[in-house]
C-alpha positions as CSV (number, residue, x, y, z in Angstrom):
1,X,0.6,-21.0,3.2
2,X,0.0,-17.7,0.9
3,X,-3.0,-15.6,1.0
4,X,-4.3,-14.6,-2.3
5,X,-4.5,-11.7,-4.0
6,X,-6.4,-8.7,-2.1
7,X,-6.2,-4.9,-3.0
8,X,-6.7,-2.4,0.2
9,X,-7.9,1.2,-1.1
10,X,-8.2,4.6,0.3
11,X,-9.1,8.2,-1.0
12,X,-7.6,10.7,0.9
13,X,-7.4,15.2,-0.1
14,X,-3.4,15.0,0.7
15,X,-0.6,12.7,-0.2
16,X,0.6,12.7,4.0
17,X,-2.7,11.6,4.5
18,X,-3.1,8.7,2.2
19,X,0.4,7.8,3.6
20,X,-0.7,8.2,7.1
21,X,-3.7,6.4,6.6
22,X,-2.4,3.2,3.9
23,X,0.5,2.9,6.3
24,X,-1.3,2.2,9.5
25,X,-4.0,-0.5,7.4
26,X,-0.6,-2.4,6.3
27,X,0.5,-2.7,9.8
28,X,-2.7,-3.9,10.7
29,X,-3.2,-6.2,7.8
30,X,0.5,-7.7,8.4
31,X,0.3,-8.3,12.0
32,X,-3.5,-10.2,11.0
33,X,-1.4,-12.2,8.4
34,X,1.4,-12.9,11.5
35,X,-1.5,-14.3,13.6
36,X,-2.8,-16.5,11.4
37,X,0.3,-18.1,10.4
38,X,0.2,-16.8,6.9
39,X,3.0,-15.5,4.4
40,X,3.1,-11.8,2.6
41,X,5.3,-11.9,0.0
42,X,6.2,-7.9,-0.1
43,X,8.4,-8.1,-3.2
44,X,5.4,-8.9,-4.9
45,X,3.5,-6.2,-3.4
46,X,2.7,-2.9,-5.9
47,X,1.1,0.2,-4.5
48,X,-0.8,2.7,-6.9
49,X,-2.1,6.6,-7.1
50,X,-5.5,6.8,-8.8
51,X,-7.0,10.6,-9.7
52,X,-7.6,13.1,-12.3
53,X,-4.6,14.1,-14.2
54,X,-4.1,17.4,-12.4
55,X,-4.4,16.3,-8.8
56,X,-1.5,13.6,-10.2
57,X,0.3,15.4,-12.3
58,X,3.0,15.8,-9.3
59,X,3.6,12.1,-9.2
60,X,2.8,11.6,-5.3
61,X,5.7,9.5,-3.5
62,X,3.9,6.8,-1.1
63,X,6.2,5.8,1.5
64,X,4.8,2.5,2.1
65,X,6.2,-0.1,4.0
66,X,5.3,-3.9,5.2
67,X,7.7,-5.1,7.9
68,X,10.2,-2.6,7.3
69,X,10.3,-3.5,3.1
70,X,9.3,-1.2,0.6
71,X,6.0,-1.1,-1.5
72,X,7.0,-0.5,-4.8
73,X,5.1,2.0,-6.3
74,X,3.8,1.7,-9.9
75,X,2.3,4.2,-12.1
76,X,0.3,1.5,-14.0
77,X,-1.3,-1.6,-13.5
């Protein structure tokens, strides 16, 4: 069984944060998918930086992972 679609989103004032914070809801949200017998398919799985153009203009690197995989990150949807 596959859960559908869901999108998990944070505003943060610093990139480390953001990781920090996006990477500790994953881990949570996996193990929740682990208990309940569900699958995550994390090759399918996209993260995404949303702000103004200055605050972005950096390109901020997520470090996300979901059981030791990769989140790709995207720069559009």
């Amino acid at each position: 069984m596959y859960a559908d679609d869901c999108a998990l989103c944070y505003a943060a004032p610093s990139c480390s944060e953001l990781n920090r914070v996006l990477s500790r809801e994953l881990n949570i949200i996996h193990n929740w998918i682990e208990t309940n017998k569900l699958m995550l398919n994390v090759s399918e799985a996209v993260s995404i930086v949303f702000g103004s153009n200055h605050k972005v203009a950096h390109n901020p690197k997520l470090n996300l992972q979901i059981d030791g995989q990769p989140v790709q990150q995207v720069k559009e949807s």
